[in-house]
C-alpha positions as CSV (number, residue, x, y, z in Angstrom):
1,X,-15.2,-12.2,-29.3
2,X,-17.4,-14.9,-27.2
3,X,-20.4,-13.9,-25.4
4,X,-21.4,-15.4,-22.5
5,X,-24.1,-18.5,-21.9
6,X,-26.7,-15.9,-19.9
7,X,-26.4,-13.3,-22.9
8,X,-26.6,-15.9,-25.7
9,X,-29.6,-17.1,-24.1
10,X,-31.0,-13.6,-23.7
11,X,-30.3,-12.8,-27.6
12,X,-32.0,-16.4,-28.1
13,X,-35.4,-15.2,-26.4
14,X,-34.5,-12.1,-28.0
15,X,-35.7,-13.8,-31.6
16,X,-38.1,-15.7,-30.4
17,X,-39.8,-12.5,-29.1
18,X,-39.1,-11.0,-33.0
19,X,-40.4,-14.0,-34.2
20,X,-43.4,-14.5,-32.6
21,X,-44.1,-10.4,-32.7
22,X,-44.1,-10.8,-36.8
23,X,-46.4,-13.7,-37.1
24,X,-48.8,-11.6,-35.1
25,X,-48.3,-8.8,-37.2
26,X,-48.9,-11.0,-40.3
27,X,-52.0,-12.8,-38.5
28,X,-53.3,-9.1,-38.1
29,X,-52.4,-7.6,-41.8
30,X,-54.3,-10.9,-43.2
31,X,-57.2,-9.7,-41.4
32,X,-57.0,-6.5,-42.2
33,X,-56.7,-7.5,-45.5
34,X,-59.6,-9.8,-45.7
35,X,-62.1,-7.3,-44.0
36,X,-60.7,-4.5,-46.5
37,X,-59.1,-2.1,-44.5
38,X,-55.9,-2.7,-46.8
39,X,-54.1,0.8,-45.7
40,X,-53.5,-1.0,-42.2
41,X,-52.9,-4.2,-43.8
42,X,-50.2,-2.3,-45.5
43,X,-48.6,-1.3,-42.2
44,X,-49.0,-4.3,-40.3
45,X,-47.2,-6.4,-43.4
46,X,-44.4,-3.5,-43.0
47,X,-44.1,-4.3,-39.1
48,X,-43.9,-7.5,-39.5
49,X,-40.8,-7.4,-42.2
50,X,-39.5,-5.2,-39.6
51,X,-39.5,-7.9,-36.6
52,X,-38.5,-10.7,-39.3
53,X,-35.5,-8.1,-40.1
54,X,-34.5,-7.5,-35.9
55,X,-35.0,-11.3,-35.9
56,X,-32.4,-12.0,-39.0
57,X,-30.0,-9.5,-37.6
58,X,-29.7,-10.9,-33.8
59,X,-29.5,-14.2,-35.8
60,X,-26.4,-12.9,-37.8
61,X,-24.4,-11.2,-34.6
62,X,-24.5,-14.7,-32.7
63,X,-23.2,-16.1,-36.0
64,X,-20.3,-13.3,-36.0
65,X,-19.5,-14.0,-32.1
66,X,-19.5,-17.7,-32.8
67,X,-22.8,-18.5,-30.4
68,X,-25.6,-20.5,-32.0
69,X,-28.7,-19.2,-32.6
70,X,-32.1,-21.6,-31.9
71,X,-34.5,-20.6,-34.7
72,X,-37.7,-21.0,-32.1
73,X,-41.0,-23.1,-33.2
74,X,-43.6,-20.6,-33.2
75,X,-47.1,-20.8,-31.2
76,X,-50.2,-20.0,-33.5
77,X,-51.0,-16.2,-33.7
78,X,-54.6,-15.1,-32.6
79,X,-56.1,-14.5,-36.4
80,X,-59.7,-12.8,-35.6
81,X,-60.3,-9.5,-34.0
82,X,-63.3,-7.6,-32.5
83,X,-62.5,-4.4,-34.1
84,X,-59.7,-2.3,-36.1
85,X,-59.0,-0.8,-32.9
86,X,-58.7,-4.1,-31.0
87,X,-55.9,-5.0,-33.8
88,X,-53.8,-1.6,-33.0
89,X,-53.9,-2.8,-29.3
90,X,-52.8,-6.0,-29.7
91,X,-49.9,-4.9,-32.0
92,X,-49.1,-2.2,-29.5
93,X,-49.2,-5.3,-26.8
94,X,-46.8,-7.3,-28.8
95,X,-44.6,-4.2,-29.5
96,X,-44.2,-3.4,-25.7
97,X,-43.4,-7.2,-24.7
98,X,-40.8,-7.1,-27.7
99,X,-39.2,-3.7,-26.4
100,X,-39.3,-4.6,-22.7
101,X,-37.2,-7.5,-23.8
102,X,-34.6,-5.5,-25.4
103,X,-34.2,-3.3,-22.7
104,X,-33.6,-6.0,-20.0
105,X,-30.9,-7.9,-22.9
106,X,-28.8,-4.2,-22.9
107,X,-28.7,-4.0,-18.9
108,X,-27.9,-7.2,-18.9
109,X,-25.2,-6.7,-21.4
110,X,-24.3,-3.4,-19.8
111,X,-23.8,-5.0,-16.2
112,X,-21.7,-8.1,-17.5
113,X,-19.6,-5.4,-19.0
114,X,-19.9,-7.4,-22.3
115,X,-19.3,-4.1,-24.8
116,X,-19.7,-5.8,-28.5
117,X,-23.5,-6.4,-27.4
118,X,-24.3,-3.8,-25.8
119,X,-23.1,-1.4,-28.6
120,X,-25.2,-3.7,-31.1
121,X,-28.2,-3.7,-28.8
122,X,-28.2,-0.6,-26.9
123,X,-25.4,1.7,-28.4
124,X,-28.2,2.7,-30.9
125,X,-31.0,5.0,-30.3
126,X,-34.4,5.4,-32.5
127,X,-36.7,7.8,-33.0
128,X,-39.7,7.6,-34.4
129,X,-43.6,9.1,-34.6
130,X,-46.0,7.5,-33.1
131,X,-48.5,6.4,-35.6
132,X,-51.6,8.3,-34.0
133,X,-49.2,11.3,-33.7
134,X,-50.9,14.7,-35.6
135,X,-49.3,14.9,-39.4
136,X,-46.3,17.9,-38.4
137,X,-42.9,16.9,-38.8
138,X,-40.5,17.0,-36.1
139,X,-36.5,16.3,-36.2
140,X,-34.2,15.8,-33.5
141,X,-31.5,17.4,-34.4
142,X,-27.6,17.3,-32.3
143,X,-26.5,20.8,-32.8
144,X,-23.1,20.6,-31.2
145,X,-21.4,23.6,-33.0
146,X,-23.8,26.6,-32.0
147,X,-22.6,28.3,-35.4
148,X,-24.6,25.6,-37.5
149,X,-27.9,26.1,-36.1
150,X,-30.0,26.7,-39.2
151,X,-33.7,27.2,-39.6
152,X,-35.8,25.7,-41.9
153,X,-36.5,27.4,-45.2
154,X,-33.1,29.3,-46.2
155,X,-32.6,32.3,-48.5
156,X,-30.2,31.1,-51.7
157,X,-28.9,33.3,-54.6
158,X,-30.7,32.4,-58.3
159,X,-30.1,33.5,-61.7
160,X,-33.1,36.8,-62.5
161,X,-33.5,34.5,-65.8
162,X,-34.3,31.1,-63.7
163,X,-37.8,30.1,-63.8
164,X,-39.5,28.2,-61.7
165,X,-42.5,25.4,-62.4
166,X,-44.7,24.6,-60.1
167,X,-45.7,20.9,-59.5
168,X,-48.3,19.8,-60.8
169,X,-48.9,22.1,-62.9
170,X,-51.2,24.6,-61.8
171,X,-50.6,24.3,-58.7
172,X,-51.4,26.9,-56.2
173,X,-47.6,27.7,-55.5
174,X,-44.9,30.0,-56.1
175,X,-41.5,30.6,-55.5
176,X,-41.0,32.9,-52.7
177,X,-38.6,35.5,-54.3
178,X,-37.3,38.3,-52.1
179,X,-37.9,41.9,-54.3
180,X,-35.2,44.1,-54.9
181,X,-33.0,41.6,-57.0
182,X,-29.5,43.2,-58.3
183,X,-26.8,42.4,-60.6
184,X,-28.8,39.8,-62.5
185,X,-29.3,37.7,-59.8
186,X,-32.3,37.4,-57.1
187,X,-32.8,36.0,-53.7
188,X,-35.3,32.7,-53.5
189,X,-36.5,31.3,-50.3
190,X,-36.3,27.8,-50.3
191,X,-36.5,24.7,-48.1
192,X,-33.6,23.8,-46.1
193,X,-32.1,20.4,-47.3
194,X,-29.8,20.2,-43.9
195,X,-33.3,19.9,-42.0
196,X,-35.6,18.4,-44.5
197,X,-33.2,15.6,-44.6
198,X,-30.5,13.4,-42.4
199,X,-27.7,15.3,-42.6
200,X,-24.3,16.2,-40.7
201,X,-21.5,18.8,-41.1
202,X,-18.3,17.2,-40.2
203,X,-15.8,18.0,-37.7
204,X,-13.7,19.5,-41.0
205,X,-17.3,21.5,-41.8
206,X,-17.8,19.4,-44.8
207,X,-21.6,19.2,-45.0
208,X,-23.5,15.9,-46.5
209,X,-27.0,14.7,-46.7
210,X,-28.7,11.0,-46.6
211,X,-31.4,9.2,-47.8
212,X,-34.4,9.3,-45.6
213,X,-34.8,6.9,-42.5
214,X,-31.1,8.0,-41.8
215,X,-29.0,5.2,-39.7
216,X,-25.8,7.5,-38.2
217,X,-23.0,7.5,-36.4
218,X,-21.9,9.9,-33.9
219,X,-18.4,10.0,-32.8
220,X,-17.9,13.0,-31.1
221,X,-16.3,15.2,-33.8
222,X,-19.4,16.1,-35.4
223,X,-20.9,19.8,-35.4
224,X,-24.0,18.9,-36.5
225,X,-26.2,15.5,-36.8
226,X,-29.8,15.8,-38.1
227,X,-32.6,13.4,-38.8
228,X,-34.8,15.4,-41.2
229,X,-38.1,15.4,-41.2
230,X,-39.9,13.0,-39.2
231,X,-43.5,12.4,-39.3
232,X,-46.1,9.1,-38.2
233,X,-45.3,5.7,-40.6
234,X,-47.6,5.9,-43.8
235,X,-47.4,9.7,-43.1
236,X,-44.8,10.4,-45.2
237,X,-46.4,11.3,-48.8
238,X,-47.7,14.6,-47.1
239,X,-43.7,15.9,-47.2
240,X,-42.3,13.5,-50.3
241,X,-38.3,12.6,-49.2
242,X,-39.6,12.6,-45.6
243,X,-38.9,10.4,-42.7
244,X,-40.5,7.8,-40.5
245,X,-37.4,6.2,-38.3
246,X,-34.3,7.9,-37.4
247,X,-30.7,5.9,-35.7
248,X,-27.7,7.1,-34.0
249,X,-25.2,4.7,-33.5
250,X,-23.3,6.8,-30.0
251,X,-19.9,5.3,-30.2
252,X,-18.3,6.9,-27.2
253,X,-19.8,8.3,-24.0
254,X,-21.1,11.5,-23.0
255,X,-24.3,13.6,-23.0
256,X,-25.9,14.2,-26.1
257,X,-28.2,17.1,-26.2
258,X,-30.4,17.2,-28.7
259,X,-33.6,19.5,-30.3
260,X,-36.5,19.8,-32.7
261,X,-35.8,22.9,-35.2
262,X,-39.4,22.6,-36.0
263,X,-40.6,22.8,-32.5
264,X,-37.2,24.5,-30.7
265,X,-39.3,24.0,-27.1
266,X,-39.0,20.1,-28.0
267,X,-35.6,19.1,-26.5
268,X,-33.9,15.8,-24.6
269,X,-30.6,14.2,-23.5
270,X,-28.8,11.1,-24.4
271,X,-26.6,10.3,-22.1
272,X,-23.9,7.3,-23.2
273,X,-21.8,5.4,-20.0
């Protein structure tokens, strides 16, 4: 499929923006780097793999649609700051100029009625903490089938003879084992895999779960579409197997409703034309 001149151009400015965005975020990590505050460093390096990556990507789909793609020259990145703070608000500056620009390419995708870019600009949503968010987890979580609301921390059927080790050892933890056990067998609380991680039941009921940073696709069949835990970039050691991003991929239209088990007051739409 062939895209048109106004959209190619678009998707053009579209890496330049990427590419400009991660030599900023590079300029910044050196910085960081060189001053000693090598956590941020860390994250700003991360950010800018992450632009380079949006960059490679657009780069690839004009590729696939037969358009060329101009790999820009790139203006000199500011490389001293006043302040760590000053270097979060330029990166939040750059961030905003990058997402602005992706906005206007899917309404302008969405009004030329082209539908291959649109669903590989804007078909996607992602979710995400933001960085100065307090250390809880969230999930958003598309509960479509009532009947597979879960919670969670679930109760599961062990063995009496299982024991359990806490990590490390010594830890001040134990498993939380319901009394009154019976024919050999006792009741454990324990933490809920379908929340903790991406996870979907099928429209069959087959339940699966992902890796963390879960990219998925809803169709429509689902009965259940979860994120897992979500908690601020560099956050995620707190809850080991934990998120930082989550993607849906909508591939047909409709309203999406969607919640936080967590924090069930937490709730919001996604509506797909």
């Amino acid at each position: 499929m062939r895209i048109s001149m106004k959209i190619t151009k678009a998707i053009n400015d579209q890496i330049s923006y990427e590419a400009s965005s991660a030599n900023a975020y590079i300029a910044i990590g050196a910085w960081c780097e060189r001053i000693g505050y090598d956590g941020s460093a860390a994250f700003f390096f991360e950010q800018a793999a992450e632009e380079n990556g949006h960059m490679l990507k657009l780069i690839h789909y004009l590729n696939g649609v037969e358009a060329q793609a101009i790999i820009p020259a790139i203006e000199k990145p500011k490389s001293s700051f006043e302040s760590l703070e000053s270097t979060f608000q330029f990166g939040l500056k750059s961030e905003q100029t990058v997402t602005k620009a992706i906005y206007d390419l899917v309404d302008m995708a969405e009004k030329e009625k082209d539908r291959s870019t649109w669903r590989f600009t804007g078909g996607s949503v992602v979710w995400s903490a933001p960085i100065n968010a307090p250390l809880e987890p969230h999930t958003v979580s598309f509960v479509i089938n009532p009947k597979t609301m879960t919670t969670s921390d679930a109760p599961f059927a062990v063995q009496s003879s299982t024991q359990f080790m806490p990590l490390p050892p010594g830890a001040n933890s134990k498993p939380n084992i319901v009394p009154g056990g019976k024919n050999g067998m006792n009741t454990t609380i324990v933490n809920n895999a379908m929340v903790y991680l991406p996870a979907t039941v099928d429209g069959s009921g087959n339940a699966k779960t992902f890796p963390p940073n879960g990219n998925l696709t809803l169709t429509g069949t689902e009965q259940y579409l979860n994120s897992g835990w979500i908690l601020p970039k560099g956050a995620e050691h707190i809850f080991p197997g934990s998120s930082n991003t989550f993607t849906v991929m909508f591939s047909k239209a409709g309203t999406y409703s969607y919640t936080c088990i967590l924090h069930p007051w937490m709730a919001g739409t996604v509506v797909v034309k």
